[in-house]
NULUMBA-871031 format. One record per atom (N, C-alpha, C): atom name; x, z, y; residue number from 1. Coordinates in steps of 0.05 Angstrom, whole numbers, plus 5000, padded with zeros to 4 digits. Example, Ala and Ser with C-alpha at 12.3 -4.5 7.8 and 13.67 -1.06 7.14 Angstrom:
# NULUMBA-871031
@atom N&px 5264&pz 5156&py 4886&nr 1
@atom CA&px 5246&pz 5156&py 4910&nr 1
@atom C&px 5264&pz 5156&py 4934&nr 1
@atom N&px 5257&pz 5142&py 4955&nr 2
@atom CA&px 5273&pz 5143&py 4979&nr 2
@atom C&px 5258&pz 5157&py 5001&nr 2
END
This chain:
# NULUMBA-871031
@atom N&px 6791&pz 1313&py 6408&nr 1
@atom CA&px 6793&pz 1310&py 6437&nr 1
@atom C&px 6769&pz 1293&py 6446&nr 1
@atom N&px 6752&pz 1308&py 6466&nr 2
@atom CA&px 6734&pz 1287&py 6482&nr 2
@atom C&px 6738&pz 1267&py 6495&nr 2
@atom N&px 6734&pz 1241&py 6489&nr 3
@atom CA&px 6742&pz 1217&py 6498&nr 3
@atom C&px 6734&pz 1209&py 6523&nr 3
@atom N&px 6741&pz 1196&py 6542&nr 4
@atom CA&px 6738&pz 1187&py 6568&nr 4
@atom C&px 6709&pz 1172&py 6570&nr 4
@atom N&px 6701&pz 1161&py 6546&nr 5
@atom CA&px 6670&pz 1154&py 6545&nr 5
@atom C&px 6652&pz 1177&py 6532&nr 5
@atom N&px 6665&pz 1203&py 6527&nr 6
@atom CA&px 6644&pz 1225&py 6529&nr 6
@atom C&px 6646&pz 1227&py 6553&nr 6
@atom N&px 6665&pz 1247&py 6565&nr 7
@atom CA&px 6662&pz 1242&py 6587&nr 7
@atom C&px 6649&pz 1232&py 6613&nr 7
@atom N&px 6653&pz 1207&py 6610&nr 8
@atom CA&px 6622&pz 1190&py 6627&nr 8
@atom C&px 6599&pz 1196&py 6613&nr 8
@atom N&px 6602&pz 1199&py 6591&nr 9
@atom CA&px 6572&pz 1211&py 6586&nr 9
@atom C&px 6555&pz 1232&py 6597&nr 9
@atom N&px 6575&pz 1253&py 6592&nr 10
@atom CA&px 6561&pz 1272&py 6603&nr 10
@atom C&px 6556&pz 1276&py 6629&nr 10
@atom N&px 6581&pz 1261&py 6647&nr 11
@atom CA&px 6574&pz 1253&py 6671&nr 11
@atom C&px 6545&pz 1244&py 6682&nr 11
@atom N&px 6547&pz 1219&py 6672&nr 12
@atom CA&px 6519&pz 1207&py 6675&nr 12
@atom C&px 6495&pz 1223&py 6666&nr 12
@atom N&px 6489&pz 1243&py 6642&nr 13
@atom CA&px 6472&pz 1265&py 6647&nr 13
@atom C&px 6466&pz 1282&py 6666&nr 13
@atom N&px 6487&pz 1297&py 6674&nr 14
@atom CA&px 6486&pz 1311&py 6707&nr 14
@atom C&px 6469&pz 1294&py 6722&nr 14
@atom N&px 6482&pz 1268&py 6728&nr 15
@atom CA&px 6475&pz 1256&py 6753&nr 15
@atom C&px 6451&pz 1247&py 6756&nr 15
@atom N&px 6436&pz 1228&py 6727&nr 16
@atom CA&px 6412&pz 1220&py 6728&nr 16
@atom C&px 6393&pz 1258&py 6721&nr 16
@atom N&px 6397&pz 1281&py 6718&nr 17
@atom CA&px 6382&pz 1288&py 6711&nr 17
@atom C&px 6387&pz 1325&py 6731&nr 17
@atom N&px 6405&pz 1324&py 6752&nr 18
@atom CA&px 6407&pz 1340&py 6767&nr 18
@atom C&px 6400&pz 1329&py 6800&nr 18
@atom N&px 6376&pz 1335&py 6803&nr 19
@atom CA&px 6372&pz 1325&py 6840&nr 19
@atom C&px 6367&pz 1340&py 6857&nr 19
@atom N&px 6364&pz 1363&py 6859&nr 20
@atom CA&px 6367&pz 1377&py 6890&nr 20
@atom C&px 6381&pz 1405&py 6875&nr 20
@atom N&px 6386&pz 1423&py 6900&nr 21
@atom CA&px 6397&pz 1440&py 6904&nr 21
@atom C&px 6378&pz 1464&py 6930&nr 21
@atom N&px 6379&pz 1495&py 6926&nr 22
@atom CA&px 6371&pz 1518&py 6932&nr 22
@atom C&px 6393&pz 1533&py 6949&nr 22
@atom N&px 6389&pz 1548&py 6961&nr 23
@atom CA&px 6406&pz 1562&py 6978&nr 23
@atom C&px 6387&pz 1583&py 6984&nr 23
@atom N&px 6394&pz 1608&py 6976&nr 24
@atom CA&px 6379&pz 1638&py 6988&nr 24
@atom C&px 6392&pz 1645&py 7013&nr 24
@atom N&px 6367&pz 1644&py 7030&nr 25
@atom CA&px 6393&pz 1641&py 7059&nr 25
@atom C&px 6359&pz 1671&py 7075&nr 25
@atom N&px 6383&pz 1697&py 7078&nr 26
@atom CA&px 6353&pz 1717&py 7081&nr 26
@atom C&px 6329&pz 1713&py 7072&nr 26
@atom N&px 6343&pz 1717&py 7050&nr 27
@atom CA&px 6317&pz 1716&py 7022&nr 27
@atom C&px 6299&pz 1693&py 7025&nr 27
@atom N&px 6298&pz 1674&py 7036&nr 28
@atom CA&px 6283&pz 1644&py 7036&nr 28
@atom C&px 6301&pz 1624&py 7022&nr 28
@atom N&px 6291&pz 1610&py 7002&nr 29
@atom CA&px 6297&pz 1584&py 7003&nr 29
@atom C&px 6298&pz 1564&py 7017&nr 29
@atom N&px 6322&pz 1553&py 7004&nr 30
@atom CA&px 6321&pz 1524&py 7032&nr 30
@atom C&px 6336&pz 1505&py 7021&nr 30
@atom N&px 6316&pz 1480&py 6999&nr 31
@atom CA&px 6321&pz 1460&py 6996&nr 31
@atom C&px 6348&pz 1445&py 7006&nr 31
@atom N&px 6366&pz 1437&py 6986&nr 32
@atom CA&px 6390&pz 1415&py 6996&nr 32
@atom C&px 6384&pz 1394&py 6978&nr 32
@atom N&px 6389&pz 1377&py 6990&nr 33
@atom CA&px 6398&pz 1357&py 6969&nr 33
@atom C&px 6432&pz 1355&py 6957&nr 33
@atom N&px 6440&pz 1343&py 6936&nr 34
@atom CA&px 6464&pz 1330&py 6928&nr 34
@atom C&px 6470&pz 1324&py 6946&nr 34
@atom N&px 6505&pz 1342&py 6953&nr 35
@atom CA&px 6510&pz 1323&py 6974&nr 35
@atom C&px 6535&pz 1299&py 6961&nr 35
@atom N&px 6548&pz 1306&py 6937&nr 36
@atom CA&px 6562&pz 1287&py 6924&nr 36
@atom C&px 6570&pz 1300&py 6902&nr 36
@atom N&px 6576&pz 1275&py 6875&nr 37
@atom CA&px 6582&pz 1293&py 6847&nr 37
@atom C&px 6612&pz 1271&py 6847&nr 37
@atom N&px 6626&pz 1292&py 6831&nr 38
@atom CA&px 6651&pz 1286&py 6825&nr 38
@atom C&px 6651&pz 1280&py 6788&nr 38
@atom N&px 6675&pz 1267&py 6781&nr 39
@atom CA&px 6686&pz 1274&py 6755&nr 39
@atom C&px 6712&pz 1270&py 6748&nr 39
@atom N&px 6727&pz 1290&py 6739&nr 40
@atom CA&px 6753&pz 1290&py 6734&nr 40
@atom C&px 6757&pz 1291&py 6710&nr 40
@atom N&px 6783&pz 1284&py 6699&nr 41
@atom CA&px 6790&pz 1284&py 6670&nr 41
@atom C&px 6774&pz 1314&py 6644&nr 41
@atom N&px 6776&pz 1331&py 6667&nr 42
@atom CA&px 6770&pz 1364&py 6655&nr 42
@atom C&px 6741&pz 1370&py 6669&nr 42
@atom N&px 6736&pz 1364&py 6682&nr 43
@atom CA&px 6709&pz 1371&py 6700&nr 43
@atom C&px 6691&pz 1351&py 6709&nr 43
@atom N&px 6664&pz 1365&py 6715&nr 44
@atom CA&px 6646&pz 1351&py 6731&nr 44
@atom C&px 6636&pz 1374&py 6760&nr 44
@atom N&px 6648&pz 1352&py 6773&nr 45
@atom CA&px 6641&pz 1372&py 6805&nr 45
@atom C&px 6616&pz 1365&py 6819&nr 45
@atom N&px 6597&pz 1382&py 6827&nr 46
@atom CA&px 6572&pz 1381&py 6844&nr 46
@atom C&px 6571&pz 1396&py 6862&nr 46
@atom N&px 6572&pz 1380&py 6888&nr 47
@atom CA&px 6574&pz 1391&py 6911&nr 47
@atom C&px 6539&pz 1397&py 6931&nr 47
@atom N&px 6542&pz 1417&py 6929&nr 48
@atom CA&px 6507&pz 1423&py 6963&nr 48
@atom C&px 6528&pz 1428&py 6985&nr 48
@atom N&px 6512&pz 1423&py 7008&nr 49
@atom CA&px 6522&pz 1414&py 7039&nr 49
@atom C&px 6501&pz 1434&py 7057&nr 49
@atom N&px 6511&pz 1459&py 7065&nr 50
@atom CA&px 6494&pz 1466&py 7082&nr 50
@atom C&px 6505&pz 1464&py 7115&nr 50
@atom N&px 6489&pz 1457&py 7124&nr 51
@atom CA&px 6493&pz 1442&py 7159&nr 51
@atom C&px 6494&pz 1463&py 7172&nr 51
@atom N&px 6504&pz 1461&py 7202&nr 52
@atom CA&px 6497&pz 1478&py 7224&nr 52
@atom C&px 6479&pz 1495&py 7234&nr 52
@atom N&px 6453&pz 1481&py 7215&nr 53
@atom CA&px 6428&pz 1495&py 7219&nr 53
@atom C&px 6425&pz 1523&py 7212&nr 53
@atom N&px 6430&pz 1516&py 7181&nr 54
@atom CA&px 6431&pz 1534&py 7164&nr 54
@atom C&px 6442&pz 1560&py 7175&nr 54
@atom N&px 6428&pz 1594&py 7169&nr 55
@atom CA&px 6453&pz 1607&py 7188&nr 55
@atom C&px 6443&pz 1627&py 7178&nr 55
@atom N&px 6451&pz 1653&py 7175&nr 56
@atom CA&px 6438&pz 1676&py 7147&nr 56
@atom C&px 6463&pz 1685&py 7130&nr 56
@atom N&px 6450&pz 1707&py 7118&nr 57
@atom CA&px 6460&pz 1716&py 7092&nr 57
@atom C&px 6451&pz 1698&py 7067&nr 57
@atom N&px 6473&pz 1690&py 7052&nr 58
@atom CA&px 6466&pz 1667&py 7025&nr 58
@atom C&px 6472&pz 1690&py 7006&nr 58
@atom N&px 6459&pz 1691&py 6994&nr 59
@atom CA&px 6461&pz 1702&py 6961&nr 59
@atom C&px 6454&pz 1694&py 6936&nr 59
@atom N&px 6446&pz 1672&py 6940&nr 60
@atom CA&px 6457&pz 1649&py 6918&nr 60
@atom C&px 6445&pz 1614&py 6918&nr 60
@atom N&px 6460&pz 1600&py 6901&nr 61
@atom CA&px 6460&pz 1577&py 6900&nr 61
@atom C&px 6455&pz 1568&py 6864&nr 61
@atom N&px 6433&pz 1545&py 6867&nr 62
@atom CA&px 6424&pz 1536&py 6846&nr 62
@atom C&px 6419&pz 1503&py 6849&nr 62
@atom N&px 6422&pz 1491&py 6818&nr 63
@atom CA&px 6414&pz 1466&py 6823&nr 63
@atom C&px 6391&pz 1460&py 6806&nr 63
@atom N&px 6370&pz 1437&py 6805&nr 64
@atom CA&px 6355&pz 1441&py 6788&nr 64
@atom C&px 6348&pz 1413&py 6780&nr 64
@atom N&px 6345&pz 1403&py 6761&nr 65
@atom CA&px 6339&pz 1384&py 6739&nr 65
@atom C&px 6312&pz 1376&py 6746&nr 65
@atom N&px 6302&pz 1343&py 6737&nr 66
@atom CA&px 6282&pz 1333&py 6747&nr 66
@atom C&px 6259&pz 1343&py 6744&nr 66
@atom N&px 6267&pz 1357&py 6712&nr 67
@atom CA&px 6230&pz 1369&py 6706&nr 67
@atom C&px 6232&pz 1396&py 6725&nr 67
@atom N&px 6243&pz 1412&py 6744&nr 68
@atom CA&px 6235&pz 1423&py 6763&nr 68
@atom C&px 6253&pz 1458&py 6749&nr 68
@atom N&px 6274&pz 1451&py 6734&nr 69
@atom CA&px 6279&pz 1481&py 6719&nr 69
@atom C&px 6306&pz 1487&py 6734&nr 69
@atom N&px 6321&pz 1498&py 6728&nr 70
@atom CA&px 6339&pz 1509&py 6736&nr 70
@atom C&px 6366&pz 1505&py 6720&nr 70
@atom N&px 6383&pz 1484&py 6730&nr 71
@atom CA&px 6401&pz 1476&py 6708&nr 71
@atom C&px 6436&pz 1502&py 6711&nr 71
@atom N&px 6442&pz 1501&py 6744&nr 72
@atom CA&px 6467&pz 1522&py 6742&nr 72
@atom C&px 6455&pz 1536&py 6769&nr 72
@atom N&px 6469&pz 1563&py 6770&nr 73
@atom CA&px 6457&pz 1578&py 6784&nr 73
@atom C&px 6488&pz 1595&py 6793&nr 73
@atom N&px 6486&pz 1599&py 6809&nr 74
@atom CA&px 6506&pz 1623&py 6818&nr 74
@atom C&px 6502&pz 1648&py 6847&nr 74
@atom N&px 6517&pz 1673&py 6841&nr 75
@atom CA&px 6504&pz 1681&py 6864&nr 75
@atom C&px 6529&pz 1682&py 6885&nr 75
@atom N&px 6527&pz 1704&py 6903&nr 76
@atom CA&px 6544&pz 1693&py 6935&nr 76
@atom C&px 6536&pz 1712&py 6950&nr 76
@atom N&px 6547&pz 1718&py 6971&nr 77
@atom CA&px 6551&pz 1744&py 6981&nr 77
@atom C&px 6553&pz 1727&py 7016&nr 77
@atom N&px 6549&pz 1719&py 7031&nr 78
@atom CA&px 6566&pz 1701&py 7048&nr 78
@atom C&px 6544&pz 1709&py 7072&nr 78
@atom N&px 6562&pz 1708&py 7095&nr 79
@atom CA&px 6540&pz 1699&py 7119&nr 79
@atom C&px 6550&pz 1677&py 7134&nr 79
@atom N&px 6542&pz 1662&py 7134&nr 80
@atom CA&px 6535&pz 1639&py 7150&nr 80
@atom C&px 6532&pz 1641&py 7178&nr 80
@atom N&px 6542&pz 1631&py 7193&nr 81
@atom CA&px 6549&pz 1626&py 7225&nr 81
@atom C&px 6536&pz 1594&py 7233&nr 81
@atom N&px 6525&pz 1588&py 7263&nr 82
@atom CA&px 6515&pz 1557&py 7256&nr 82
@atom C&px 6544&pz 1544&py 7279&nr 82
@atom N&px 6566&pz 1555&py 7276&nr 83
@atom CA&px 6580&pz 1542&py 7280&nr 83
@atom C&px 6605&pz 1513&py 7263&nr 83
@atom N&px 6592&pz 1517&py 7241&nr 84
@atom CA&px 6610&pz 1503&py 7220&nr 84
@atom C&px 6583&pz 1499&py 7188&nr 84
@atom N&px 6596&pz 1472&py 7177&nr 85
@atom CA&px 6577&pz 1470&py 7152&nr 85
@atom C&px 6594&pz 1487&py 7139&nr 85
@atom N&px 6573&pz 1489&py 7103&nr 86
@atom CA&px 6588&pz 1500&py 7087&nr 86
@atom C&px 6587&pz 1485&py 7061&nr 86
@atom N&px 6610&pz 1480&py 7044&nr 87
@atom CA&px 6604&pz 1460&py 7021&nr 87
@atom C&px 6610&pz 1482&py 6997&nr 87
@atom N&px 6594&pz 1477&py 6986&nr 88
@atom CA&px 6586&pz 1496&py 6949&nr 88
@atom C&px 6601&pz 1480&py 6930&nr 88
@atom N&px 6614&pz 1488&py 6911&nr 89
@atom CA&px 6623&pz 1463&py 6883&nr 89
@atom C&px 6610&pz 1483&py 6853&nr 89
@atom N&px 6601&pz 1468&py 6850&nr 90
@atom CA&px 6589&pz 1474&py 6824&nr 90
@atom C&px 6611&pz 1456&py 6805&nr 90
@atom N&px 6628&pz 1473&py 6785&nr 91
@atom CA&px 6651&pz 1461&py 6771&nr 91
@atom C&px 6645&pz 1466&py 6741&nr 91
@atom N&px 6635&pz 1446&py 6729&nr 92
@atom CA&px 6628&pz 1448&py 6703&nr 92
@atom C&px 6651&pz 1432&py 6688&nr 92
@atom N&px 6673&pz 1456&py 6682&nr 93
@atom CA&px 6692&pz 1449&py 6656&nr 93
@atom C&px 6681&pz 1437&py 6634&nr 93
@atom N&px 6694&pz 1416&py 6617&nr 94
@atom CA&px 6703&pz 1398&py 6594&nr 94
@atom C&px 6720&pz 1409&py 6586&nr 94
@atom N&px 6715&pz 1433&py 6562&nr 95
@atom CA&px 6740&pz 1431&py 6552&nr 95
@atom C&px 6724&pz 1432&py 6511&nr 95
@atom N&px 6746&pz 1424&py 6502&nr 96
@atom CA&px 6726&pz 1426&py 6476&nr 96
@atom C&px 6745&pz 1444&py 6459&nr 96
@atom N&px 6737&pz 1459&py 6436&nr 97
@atom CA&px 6737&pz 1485&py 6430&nr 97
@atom C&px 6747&pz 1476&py 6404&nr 97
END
């Protein structure tokens, strides 16, 4: 069983080594930052925050690691209205095998 100080471990990898976030919003990129990371007993949660501005077809969401690569990626189907934000969770299960 992974211990509560793995756990923070791997926590603290995400966090020091995941810093911004991508949004395909009509085929453009558009930089987010982190907007908050979580960690639960089973998971580590990473949240992007897209604002009012934001407004399009999204077809996907990515986060990317300091040396500039691509750490999780997902795609998305969504259109976006600039009447309301929209929050993403990137949910990376802990479970050990």
């Amino acid at each position: 069983m992974i211990t509560s100080d793995g756990v923070n471990t791997l926590y603290q990898a995400v966090v020091n080594n995941v810093t911004s976030g991508k949004a395909l919003v009509n085929g453009v990129d558009k930089t987010l930052p982190i907007h908050k990371t979580e960690i639960t007993t089973s998971a580590i949660k990473v949240y992007l925050y897209l604002d009012e501005t934001i407004v399009g077809t999204i077809t996907r969401y990515r986060l990317f690691q300091v040396d500039g690569t691509i750490f999780l990626e997902k795609t998305d189907n969504v259109t976006k209205d600039g009447t309301r934000g929209l929050l993403v969770l990137f949910e990376i299960d802990i479970t050990e095998v």
